[in-house]
PQR file of N, CA, C, O and H, with PARSE charges and radii, in Angstrom:
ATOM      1  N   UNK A   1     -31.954 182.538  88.553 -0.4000 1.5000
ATOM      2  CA  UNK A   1     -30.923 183.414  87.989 -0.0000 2.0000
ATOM      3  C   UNK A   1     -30.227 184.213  89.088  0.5500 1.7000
ATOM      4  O   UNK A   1     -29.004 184.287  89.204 -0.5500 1.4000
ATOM      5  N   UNK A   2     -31.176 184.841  89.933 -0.4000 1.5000
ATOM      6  CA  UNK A   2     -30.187 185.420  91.035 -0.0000 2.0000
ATOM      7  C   UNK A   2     -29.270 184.557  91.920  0.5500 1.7000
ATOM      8  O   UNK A   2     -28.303 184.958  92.567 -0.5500 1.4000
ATOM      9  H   UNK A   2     -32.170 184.781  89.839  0.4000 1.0000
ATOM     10  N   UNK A   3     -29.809 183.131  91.821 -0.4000 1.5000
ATOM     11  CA  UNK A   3     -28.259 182.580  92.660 -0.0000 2.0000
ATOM     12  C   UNK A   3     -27.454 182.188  91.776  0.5500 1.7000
ATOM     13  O   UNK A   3     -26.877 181.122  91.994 -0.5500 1.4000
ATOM     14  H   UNK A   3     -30.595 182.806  91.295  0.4000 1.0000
ATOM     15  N   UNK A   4     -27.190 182.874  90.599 -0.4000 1.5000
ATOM     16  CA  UNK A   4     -25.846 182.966  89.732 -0.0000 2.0000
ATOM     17  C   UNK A   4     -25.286 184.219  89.689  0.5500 1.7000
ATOM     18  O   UNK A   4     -24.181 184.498  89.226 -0.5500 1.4000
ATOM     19  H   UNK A   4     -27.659 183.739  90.422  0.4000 1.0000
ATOM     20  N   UNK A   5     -26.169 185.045  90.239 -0.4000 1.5000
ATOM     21  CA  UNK A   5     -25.413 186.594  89.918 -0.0000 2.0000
ATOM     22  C   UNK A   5     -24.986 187.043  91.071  0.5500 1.7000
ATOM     23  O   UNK A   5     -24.010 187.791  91.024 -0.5500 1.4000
ATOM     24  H   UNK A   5     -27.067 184.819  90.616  0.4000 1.0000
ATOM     25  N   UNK A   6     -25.597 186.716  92.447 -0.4000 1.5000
ATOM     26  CA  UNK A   6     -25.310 187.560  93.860 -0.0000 2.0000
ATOM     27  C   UNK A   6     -23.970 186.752  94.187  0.5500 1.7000
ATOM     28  O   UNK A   6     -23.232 187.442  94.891 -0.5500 1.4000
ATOM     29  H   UNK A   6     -26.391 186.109  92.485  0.4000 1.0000
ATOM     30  N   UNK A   7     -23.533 185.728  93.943 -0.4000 1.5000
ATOM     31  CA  UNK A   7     -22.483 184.896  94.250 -0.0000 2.0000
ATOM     32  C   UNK A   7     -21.359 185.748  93.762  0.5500 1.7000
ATOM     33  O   UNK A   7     -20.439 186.137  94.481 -0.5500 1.4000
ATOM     34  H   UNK A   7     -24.133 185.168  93.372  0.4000 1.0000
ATOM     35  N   UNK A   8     -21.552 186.124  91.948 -0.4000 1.5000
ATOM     36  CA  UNK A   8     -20.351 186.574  91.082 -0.0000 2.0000
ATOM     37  C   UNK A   8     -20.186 187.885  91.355  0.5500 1.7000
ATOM     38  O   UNK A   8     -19.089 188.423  91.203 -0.5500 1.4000
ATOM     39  H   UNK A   8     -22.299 185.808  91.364  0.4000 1.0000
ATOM     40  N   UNK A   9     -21.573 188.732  91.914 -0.4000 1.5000
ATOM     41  CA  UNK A   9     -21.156 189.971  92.202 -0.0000 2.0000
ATOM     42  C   UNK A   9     -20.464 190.039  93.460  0.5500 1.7000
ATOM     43  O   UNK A   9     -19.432 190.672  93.680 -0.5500 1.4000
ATOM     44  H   UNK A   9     -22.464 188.294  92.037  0.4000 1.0000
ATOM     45  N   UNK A  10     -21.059 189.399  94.194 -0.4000 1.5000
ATOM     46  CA  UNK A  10     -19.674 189.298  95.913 -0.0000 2.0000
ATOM     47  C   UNK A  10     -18.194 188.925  95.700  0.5500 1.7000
ATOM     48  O   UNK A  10     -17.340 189.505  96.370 -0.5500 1.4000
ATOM     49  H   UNK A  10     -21.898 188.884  94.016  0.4000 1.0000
ATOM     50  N   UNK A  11     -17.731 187.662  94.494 -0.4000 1.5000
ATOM     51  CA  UNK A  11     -16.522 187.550  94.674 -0.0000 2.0000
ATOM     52  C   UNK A  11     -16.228 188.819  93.685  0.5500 1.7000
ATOM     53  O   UNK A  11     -15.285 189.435  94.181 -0.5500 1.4000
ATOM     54  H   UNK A  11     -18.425 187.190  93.950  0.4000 1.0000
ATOM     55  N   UNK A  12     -16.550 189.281  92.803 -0.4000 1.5000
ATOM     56  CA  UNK A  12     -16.051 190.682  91.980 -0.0000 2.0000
ATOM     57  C   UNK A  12     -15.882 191.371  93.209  0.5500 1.7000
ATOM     58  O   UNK A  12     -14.723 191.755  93.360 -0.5500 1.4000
ATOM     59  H   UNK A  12     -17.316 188.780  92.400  0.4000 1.0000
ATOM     60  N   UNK A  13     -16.592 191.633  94.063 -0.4000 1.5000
ATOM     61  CA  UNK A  13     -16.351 192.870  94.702 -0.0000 2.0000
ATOM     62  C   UNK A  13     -14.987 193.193  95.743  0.5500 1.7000
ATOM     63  O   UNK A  13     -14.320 194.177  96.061 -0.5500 1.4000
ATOM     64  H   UNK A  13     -17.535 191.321  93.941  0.4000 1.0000
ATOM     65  N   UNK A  14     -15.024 191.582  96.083 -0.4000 1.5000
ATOM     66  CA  UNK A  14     -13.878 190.870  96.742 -0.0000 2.0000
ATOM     67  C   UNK A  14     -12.710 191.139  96.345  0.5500 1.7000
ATOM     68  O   UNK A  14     -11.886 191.560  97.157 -0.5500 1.4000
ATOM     69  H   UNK A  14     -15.566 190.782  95.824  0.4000 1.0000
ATOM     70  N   UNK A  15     -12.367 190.950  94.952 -0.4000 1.5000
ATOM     71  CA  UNK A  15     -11.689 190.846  93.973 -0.0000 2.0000
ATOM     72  C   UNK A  15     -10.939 192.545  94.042  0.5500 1.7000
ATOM     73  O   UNK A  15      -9.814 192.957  94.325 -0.5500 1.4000
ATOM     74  H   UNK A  15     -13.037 190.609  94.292  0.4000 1.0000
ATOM     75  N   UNK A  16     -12.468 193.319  93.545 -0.4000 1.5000
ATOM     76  CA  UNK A  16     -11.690 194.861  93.167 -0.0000 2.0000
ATOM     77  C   UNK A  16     -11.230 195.108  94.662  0.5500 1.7000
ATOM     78  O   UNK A  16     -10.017 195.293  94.750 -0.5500 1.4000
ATOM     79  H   UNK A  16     -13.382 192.984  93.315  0.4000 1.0000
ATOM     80  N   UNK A  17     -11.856 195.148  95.738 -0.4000 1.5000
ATOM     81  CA  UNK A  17     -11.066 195.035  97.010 -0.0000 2.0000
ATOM     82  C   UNK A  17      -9.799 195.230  97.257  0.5500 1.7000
ATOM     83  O   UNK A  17      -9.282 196.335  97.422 -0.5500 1.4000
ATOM     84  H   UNK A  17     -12.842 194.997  95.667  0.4000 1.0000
ATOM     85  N   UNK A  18      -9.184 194.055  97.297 -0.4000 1.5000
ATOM     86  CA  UNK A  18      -8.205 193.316  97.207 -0.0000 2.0000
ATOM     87  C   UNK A  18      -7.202 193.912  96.542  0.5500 1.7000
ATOM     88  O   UNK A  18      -6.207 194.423  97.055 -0.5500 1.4000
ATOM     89  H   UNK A  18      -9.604 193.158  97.163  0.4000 1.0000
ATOM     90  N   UNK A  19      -7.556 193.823  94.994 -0.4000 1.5000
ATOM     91  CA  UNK A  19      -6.753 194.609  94.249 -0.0000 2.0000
ATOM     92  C   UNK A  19      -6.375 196.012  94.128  0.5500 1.7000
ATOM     93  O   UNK A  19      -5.369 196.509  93.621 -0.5500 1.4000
ATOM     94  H   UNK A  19      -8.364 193.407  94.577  0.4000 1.0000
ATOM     95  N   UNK A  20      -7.522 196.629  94.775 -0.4000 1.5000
ATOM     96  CA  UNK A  20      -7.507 197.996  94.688 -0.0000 2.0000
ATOM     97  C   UNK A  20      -6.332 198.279  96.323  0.5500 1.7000
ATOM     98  O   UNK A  20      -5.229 198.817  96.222 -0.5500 1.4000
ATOM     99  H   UNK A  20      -8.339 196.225  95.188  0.4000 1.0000
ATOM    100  N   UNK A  21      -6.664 197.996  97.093 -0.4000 1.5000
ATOM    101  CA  UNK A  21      -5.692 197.661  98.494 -0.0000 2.0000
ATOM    102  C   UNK A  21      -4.143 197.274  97.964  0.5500 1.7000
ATOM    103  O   UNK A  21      -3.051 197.643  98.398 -0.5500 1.4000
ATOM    104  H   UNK A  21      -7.559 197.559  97.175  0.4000 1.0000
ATOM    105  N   UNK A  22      -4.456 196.473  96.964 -0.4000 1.5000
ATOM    106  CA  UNK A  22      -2.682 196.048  97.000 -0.0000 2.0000
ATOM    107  C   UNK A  22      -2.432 197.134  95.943  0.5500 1.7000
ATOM    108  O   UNK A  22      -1.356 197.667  96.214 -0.5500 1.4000
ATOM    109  H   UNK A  22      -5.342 196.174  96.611  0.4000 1.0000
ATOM    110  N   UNK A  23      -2.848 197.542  95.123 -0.4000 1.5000
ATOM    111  CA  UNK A  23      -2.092 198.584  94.192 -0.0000 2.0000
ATOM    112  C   UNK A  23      -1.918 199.873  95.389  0.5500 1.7000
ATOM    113  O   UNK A  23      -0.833 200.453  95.432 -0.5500 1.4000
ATOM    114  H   UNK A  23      -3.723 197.109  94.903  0.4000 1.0000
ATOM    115  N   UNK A  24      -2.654 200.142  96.022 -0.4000 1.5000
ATOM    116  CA  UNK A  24      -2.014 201.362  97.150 -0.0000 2.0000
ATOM    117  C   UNK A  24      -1.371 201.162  97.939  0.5500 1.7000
ATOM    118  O   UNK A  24      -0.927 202.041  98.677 -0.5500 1.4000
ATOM    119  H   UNK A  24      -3.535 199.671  95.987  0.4000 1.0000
ATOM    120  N   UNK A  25      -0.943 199.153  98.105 -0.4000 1.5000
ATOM    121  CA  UNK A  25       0.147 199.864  98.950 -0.0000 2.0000
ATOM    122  C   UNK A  25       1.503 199.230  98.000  0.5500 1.7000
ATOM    123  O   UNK A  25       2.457 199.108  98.768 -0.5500 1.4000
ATOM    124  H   UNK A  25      -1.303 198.439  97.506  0.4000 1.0000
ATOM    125  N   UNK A  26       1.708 198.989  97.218 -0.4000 1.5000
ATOM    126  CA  UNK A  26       3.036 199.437  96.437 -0.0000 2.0000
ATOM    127  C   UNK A  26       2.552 200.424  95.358  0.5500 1.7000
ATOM    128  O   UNK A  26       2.831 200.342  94.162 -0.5500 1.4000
ATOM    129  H   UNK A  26       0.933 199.087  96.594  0.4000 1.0000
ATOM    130  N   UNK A  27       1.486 201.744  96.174 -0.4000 1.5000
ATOM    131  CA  UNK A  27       2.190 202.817  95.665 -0.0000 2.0000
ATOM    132  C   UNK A  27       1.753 202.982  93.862  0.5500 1.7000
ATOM    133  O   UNK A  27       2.083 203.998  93.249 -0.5500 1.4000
ATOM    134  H   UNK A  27       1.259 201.810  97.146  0.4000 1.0000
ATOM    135  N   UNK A  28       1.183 202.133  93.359 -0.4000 1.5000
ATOM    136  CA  UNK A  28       0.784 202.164  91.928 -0.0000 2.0000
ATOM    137  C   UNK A  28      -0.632 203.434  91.704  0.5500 1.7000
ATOM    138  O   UNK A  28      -0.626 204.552  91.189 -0.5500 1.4000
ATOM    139  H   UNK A  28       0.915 201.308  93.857  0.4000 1.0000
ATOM    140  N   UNK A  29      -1.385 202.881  92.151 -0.4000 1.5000
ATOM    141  CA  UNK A  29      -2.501 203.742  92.673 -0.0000 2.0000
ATOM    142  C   UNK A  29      -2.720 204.540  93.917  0.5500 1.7000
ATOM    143  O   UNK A  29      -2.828 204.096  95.060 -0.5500 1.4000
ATOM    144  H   UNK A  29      -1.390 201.973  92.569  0.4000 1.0000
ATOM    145  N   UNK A  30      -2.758 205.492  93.616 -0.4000 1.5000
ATOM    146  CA  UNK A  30      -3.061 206.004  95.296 -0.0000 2.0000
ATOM    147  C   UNK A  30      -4.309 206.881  95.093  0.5500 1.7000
ATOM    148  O   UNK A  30      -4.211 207.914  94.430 -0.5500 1.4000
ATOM    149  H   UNK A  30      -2.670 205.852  92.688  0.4000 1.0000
ATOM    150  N   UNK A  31      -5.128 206.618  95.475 -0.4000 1.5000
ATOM    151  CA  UNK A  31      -7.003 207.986  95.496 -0.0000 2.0000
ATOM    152  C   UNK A  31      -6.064 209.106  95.764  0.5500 1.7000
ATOM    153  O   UNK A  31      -5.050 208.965  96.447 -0.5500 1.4000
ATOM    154  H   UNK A  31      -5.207 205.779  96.013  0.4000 1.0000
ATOM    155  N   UNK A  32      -6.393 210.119  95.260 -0.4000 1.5000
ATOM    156  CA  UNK A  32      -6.362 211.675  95.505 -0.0000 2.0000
ATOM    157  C   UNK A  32      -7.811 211.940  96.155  0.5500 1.7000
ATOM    158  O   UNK A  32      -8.864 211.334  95.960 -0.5500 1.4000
ATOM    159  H   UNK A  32      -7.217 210.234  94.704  0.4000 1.0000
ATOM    160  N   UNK A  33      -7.510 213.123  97.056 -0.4000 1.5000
ATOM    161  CA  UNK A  33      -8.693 213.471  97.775 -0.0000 2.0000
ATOM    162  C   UNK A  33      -9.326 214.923  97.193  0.5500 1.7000
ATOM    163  O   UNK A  33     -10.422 215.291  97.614 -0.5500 1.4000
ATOM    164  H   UNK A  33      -6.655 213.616  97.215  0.4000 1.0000
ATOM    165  N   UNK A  34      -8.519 215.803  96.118 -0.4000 1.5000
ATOM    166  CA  UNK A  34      -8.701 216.911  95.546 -0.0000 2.0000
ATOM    167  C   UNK A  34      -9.618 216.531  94.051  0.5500 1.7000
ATOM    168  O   UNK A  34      -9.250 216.176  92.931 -0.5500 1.4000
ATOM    169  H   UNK A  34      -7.628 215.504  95.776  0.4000 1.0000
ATOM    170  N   UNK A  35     -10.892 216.783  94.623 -0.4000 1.5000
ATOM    171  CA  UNK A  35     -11.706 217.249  93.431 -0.0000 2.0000
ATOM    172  C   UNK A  35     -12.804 218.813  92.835  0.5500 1.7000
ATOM    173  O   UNK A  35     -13.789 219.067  92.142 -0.5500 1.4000
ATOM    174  H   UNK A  35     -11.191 217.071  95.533  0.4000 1.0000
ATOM    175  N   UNK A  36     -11.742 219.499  93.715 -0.4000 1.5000
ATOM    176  CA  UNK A  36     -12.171 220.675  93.279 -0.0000 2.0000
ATOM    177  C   UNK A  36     -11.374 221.156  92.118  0.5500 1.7000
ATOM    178  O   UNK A  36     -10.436 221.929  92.312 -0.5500 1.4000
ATOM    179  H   UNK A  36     -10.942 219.292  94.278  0.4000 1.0000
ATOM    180  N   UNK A  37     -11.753 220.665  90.676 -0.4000 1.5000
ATOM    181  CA  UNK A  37     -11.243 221.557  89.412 -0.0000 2.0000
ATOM    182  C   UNK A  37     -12.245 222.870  88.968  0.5500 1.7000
ATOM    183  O   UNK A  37     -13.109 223.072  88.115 -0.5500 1.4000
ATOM    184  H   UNK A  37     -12.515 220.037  90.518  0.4000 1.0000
ATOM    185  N   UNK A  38     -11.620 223.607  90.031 -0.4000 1.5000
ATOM    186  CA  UNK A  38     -12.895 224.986  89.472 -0.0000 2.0000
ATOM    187  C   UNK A  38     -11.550 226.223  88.498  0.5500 1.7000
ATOM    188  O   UNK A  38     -11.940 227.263  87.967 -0.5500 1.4000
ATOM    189  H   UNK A  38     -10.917 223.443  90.724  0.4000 1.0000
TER
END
């Protein structure tokens, strides 16, 4: 079973990567660094 899951969790991770990189750079997503809501 684990050489069905460590495979799918590496390309997922690949994946959010990727995607998460291209939504910041056209600007869709961008992280904020402010998490002080006091």
């Amino acid at each position: 079973m684990t050489a069905v899951v460590v495979p799918f969790l590496y390309v997922g991770t690949l994946i959010s990567k990727y995607f998460a990189a291209l939504l910041e750079e056209h600007d869709i997503f961008v992280p904020e660094d402010d998490d002080d809501d006091d």
